[in-house]
ZAZA-396526 format. One record per residue: residue number from 1; residue in one letter; x, y, z of N, C-alpha, C in turn. Coordinates in steps of 0.2 Angstrom, whole numbers. Layout:
<rs>
R | i | aa | n_east | n_north | n_up | ca_east | ca_north | ca_up | c_east | c_north | c_up
R | NUM | a | X | Y | Z | X | Y | Z | X | Y | Z $
...
</rs>
This chain:
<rs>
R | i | aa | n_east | n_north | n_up | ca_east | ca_north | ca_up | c_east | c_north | c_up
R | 1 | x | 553 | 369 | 425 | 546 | 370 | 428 | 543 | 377 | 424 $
R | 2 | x | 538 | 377 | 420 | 536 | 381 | 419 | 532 | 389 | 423 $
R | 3 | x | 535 | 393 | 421 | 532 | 400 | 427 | 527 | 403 | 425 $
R | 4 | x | 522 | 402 | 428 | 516 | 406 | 429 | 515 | 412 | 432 $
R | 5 | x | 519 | 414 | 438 | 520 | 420 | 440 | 524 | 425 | 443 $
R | 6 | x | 532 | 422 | 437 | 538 | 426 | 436 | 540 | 426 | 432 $
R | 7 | x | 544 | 432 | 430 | 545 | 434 | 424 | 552 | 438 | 425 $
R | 8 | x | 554 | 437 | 419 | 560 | 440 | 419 | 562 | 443 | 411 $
R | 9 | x | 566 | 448 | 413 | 568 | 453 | 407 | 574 | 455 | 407 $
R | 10 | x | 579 | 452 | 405 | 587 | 455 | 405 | 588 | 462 | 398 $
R | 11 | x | 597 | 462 | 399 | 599 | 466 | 393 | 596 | 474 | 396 $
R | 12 | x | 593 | 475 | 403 | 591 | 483 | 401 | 596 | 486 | 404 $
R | 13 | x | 597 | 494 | 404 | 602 | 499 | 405 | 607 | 496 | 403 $
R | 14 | x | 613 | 502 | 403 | 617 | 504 | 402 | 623 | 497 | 399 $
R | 15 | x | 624 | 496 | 393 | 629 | 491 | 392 | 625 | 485 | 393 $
R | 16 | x | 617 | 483 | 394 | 610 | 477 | 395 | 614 | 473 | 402 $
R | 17 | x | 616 | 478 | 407 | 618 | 474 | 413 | 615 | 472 | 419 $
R | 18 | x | 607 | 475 | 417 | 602 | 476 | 421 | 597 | 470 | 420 $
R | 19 | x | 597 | 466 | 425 | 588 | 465 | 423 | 582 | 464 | 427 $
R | 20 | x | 576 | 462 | 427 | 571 | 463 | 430 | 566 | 458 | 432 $
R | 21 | x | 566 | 454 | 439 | 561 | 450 | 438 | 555 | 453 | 443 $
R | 22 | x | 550 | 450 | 440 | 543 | 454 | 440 | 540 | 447 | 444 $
R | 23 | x | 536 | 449 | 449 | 532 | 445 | 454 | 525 | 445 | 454 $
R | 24 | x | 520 | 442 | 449 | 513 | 446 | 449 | 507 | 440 | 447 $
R | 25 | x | 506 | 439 | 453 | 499 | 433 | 449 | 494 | 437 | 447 $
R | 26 | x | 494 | 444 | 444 | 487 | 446 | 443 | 480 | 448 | 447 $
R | 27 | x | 482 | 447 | 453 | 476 | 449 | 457 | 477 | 454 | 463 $
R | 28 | x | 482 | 458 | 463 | 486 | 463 | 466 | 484 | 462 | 474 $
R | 29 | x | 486 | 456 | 474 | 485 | 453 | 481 | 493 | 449 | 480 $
R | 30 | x | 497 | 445 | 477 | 502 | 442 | 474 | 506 | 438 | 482 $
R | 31 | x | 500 | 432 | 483 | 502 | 430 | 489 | 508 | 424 | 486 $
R | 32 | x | 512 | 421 | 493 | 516 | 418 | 491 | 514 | 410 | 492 $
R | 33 | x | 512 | 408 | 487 | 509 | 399 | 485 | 517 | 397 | 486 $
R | 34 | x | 512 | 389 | 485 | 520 | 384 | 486 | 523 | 387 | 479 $
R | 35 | x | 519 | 386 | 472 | 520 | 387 | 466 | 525 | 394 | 466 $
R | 36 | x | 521 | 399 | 469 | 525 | 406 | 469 | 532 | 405 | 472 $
R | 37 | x | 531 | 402 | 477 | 538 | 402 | 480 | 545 | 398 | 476 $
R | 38 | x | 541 | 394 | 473 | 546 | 390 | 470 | 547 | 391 | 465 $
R | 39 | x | 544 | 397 | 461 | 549 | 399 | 455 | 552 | 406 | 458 $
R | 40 | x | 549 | 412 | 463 | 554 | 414 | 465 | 563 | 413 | 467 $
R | 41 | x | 561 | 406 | 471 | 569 | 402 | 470 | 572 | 400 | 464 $
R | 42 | x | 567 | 398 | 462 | 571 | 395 | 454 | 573 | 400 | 449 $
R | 43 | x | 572 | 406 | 450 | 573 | 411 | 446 | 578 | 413 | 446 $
R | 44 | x | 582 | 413 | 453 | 588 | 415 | 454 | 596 | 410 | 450 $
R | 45 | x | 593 | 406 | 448 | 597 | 399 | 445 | 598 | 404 | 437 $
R | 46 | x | 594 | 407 | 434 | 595 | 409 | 428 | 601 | 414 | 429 $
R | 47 | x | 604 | 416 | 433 | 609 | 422 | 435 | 616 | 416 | 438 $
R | 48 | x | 616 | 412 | 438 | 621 | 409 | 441 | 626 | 408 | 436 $
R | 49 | x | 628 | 409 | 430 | 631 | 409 | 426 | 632 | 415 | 422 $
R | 50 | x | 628 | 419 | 422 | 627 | 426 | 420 | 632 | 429 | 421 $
R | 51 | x | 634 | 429 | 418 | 642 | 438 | 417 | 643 | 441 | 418 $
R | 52 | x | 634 | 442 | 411 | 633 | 450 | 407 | 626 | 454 | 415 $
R | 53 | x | 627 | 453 | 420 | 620 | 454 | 419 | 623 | 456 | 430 $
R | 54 | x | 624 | 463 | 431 | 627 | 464 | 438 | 623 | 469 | 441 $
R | 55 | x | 615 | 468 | 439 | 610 | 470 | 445 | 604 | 469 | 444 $
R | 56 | x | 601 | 465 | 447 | 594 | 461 | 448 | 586 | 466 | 452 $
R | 57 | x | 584 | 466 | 449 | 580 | 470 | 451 | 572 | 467 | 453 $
R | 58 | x | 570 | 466 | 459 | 564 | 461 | 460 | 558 | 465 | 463 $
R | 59 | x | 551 | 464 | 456 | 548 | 470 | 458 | 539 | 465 | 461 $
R | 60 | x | 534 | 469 | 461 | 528 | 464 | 460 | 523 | 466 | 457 $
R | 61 | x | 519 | 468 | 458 | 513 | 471 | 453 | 515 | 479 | 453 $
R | 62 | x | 508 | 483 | 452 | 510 | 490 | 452 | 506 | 491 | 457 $
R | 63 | x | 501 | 487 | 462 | 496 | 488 | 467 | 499 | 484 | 474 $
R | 64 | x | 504 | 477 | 473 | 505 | 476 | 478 | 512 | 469 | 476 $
R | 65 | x | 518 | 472 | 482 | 522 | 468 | 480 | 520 | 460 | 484 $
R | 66 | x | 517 | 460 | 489 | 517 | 452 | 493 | 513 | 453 | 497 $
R | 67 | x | 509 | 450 | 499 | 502 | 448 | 506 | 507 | 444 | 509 $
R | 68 | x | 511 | 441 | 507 | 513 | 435 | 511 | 511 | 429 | 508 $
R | 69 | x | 514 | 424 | 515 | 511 | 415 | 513 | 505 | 415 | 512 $
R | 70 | x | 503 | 413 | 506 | 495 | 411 | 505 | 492 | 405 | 510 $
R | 71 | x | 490 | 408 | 514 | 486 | 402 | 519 | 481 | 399 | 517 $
R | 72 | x | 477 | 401 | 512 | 472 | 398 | 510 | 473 | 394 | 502 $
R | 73 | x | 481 | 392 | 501 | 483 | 390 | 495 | 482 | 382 | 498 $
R | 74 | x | 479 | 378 | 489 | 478 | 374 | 489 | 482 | 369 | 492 $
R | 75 | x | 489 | 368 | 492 | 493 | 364 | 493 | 495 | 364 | 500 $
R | 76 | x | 492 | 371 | 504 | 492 | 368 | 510 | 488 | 367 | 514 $
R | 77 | x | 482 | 364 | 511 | 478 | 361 | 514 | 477 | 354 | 513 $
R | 78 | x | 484 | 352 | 509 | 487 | 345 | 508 | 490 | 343 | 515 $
R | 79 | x | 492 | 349 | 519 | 498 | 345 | 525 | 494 | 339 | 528 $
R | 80 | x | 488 | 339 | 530 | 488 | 332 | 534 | 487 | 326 | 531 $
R | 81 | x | 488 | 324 | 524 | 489 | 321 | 520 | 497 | 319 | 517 $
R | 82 | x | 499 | 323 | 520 | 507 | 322 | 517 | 512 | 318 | 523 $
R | 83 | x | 516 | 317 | 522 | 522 | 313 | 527 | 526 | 315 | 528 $
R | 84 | x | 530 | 315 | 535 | 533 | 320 | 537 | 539 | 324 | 534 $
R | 85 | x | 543 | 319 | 529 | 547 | 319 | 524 | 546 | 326 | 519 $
R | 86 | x | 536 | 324 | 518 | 534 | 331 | 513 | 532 | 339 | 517 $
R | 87 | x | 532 | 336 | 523 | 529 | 343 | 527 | 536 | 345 | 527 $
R | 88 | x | 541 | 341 | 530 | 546 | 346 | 530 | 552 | 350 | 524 $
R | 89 | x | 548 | 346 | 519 | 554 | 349 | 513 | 546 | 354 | 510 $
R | 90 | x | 541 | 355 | 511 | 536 | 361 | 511 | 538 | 366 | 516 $
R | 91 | x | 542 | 365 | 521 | 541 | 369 | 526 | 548 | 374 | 523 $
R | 92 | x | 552 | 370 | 520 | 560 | 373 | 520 | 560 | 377 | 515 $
R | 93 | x | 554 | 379 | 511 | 553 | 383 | 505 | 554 | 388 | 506 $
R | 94 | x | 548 | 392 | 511 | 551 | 399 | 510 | 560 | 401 | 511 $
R | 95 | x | 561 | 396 | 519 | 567 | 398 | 519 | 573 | 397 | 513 $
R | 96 | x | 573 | 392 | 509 | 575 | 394 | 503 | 576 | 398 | 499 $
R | 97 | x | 570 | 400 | 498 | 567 | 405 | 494 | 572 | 412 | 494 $
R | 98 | x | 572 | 414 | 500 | 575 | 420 | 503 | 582 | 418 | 504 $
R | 99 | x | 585 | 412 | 504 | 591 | 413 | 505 | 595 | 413 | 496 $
R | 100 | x | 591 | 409 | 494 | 593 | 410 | 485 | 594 | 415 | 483 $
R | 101 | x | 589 | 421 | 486 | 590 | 429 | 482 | 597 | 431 | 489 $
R | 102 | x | 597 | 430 | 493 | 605 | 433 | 499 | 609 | 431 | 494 $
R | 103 | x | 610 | 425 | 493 | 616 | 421 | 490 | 617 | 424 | 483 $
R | 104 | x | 612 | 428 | 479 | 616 | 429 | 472 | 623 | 432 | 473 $
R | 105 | x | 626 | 433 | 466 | 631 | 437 | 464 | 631 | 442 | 463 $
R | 106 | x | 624 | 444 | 460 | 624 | 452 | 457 | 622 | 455 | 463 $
R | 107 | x | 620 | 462 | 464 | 618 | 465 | 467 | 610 | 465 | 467 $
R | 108 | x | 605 | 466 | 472 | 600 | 465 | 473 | 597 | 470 | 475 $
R | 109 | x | 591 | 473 | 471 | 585 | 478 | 474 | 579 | 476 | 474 $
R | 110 | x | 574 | 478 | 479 | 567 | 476 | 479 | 567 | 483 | 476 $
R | 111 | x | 560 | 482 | 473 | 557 | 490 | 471 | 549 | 489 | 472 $
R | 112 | x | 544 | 492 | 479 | 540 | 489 | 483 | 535 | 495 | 480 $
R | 113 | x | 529 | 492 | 479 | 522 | 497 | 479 | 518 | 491 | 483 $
R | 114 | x | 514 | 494 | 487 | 507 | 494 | 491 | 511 | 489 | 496 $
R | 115 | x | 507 | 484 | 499 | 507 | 479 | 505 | 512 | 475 | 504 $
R | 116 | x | 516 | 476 | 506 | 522 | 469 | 508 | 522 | 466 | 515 $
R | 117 | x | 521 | 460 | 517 | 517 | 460 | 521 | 521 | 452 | 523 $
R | 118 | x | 522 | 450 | 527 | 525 | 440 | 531 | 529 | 438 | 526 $
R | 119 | x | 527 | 435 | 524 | 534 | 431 | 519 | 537 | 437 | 514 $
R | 120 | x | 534 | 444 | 511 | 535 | 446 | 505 | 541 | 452 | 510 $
R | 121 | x | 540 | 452 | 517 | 546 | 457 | 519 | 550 | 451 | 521 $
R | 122 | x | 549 | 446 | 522 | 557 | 441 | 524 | 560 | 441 | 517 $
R | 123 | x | 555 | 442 | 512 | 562 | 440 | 505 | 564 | 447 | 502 $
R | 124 | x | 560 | 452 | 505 | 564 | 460 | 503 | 568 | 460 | 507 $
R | 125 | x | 571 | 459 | 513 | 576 | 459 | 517 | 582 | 455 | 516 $
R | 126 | x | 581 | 451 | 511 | 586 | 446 | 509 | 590 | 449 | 502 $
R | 127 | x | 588 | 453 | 501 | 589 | 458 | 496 | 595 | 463 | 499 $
R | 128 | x | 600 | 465 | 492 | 604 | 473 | 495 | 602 | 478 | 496 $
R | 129 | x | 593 | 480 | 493 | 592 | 487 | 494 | 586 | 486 | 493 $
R | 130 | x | 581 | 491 | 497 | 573 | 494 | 494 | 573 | 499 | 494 $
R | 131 | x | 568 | 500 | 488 | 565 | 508 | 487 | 557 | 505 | 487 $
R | 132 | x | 554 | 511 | 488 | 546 | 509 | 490 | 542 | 515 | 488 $
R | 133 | x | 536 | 514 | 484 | 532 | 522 | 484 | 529 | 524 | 491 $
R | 134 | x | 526 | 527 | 492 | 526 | 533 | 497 | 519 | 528 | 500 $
R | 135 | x | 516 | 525 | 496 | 509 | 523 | 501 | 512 | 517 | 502 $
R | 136 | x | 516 | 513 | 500 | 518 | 506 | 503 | 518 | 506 | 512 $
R | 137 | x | 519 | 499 | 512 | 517 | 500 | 520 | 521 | 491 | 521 $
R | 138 | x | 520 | 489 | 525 | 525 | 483 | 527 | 521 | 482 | 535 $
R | 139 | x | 521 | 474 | 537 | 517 | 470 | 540 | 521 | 464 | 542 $
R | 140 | x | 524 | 463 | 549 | 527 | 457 | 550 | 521 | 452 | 555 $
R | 141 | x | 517 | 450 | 552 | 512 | 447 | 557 | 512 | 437 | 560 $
R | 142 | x | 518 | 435 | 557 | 518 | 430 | 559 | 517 | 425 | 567 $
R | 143 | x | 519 | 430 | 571 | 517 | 428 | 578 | 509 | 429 | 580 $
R | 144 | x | 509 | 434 | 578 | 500 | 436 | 579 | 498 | 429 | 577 $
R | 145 | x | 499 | 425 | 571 | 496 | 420 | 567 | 496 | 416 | 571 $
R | 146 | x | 501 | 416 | 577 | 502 | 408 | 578 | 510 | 404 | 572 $
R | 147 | x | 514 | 408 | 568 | 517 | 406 | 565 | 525 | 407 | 566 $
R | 148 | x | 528 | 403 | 568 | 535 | 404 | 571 | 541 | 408 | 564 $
R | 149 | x | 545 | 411 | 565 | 548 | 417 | 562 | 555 | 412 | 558 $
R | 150 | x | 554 | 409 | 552 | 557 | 400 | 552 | 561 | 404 | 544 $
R | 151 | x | 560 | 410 | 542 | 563 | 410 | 536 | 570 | 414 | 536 $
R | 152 | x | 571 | 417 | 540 | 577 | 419 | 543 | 577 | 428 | 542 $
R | 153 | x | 571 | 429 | 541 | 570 | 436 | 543 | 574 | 439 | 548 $
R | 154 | x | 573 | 437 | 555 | 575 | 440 | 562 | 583 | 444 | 560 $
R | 155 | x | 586 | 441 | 559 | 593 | 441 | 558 | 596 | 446 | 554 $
R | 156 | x | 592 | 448 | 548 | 591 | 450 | 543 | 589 | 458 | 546 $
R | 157 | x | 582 | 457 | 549 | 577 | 463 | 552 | 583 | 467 | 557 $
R | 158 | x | 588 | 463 | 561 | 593 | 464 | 565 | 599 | 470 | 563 $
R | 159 | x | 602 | 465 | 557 | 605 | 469 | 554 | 604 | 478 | 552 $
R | 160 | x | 597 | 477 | 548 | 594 | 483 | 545 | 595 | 489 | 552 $
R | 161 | x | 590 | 485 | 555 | 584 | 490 | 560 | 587 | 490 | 567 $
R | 162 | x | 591 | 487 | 570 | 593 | 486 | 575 | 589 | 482 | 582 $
R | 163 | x | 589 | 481 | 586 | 585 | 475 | 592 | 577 | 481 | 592 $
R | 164 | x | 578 | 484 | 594 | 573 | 489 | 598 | 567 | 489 | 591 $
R | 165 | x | 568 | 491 | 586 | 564 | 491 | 581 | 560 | 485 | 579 $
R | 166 | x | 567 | 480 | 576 | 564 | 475 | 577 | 560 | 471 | 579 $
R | 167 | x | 562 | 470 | 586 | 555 | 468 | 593 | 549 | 473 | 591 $
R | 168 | x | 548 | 477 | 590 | 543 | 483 | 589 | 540 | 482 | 582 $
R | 169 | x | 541 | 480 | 578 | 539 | 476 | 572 | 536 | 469 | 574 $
R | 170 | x | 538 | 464 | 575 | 539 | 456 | 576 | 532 | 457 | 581 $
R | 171 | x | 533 | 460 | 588 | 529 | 460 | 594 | 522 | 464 | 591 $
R | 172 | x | 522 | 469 | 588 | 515 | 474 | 587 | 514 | 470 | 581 $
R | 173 | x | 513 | 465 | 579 | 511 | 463 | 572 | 506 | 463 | 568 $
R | 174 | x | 499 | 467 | 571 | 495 | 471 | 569 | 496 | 479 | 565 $
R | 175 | x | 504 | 482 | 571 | 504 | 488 | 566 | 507 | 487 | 561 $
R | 176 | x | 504 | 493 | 555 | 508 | 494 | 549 | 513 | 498 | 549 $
R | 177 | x | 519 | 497 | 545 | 524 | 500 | 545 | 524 | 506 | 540 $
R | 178 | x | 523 | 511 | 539 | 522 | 515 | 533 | 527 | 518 | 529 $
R | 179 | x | 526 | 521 | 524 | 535 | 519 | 521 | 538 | 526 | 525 $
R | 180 | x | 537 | 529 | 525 | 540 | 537 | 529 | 545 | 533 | 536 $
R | 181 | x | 541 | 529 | 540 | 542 | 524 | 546 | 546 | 520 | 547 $
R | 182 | x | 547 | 518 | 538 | 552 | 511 | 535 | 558 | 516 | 532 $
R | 183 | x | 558 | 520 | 530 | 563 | 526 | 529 | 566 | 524 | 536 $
R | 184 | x | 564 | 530 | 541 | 566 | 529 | 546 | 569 | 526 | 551 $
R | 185 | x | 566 | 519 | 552 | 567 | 515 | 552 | 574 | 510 | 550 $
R | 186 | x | 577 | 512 | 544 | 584 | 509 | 539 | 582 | 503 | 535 $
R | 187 | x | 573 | 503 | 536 | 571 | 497 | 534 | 572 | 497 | 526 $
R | 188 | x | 570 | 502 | 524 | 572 | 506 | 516 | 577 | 509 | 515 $
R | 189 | x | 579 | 512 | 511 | 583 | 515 | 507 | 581 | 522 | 503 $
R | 190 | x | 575 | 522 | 501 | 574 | 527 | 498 | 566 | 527 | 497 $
R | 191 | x | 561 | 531 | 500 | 554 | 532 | 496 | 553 | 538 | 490 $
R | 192 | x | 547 | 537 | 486 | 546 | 539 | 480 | 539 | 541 | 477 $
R | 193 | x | 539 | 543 | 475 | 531 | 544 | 474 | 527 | 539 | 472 $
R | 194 | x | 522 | 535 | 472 | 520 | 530 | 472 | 518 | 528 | 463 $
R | 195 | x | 522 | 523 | 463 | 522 | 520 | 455 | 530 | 520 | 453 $
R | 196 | x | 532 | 524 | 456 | 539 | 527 | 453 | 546 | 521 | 455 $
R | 197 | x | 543 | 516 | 462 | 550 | 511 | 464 | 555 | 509 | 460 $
R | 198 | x | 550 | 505 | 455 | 553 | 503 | 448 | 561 | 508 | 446 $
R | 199 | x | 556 | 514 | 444 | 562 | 517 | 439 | 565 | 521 | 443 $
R | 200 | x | 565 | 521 | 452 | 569 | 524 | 454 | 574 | 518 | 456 $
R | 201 | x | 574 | 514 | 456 | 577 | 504 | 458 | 581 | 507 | 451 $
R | 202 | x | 580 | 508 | 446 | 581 | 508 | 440 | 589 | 512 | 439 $
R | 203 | x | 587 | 517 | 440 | 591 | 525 | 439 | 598 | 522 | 445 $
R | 204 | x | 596 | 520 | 450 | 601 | 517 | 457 | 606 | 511 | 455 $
R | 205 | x | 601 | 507 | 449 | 603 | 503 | 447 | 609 | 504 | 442 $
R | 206 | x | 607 | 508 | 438 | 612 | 511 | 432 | 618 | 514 | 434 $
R | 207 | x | 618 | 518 | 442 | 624 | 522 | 446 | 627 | 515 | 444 $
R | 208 | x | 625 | 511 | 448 | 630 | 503 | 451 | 633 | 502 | 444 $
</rs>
């Protein structure tokens, strides 16, 4: 499948054991399409044989890592058209998606600027680390929408953040999590001056 909105760069730091996949439709919006979705999973297959390469680094633009599911994406405005066969193997994407990047081998970092936001915090969490700049902010709005919680985030959110946080994410789906509050919170790992996630993912990545 040809990718239009993932990219990948191996061979950087130390001994080229790092590499970098980049998430960015260009619209500093970088919602998650069926198309998005699908080559975020398929990007992890390029690593499944990989030897040389012991820390993945998953970044998105430099104005925003995720809005989330694209709800106004063309292909899901195909659902009452499709059979049930297709609604449910569309539906199993994200969760895929997010479990591809748990399952790798290597070690795993998000490195997060501006909005992360519905599907883009289910697949940072499916991740071993986040760093974030300082104005990033996170958004679990799925019940607000009417949208059942189906990518295995909860579990994930659990682990980090413990029940009480979590329910206070999930339930306030309106509020923003701001990155000082995502610190806080264990949702993160480390804030930075904003533009910096990158090469502080980087620097963390080289310790590994």
């Amino acid at each position: 499948m040809e990718r239009r909105f993932v990219t990948v760069e191996k061979g950087l730091g130390p001994q080229g054991r790092i590499a970098v996949v980049r998430f960015d439709r260009g619209d500093n919006i970088n919602a998650l399409s069926g198309q998005a979705m699908r080559e975020l999973r398929d990007v992890t297959r390029d690593f499944e044989d990989d030897l040389e390469t012991s820390v993945v680094i998953l970044t998105g633009s430099a104005m925003a890592f995720s809005a989330g599911f694209a709800l106004k994406d063309p292909e899901g405005r195909q659902r009452d058209t499709l059979s049930v066969g297709e609604r449910i193997h569309r539906q199993r994407l994200g969760p895929k998606m997010c479990k591809a990047w748990q399952d790798m081998d290597q070690v795993t970092i998000a490195a997060i600027e501006g909005h992360c936001i519905g599907g883009g915090a289910a697949l940072v969490v499916a991740l071993d680390f986040r760093f974030c700049g300082k104005s990033a902010h996170f958004r679990i709005p799925e019940v607000e929408l009417g949208m059942n919680m189906s990518w295995g985030s909860i579990p994930r959110l659990l682990a980090l953040m413990g029940p009480a946080r979590t329910k206070q994410a999930v339930i306030l789906a309106s509020d923003r999590i701001g990155a000082t509050e995502a610190l806080d919170w264990r949702l993160v790992e480390k804030v930075v001056d904003d533009g910096q996630a990158l090469a502080a993912s980087m620097a963390f990545a080289e310790r590994i």
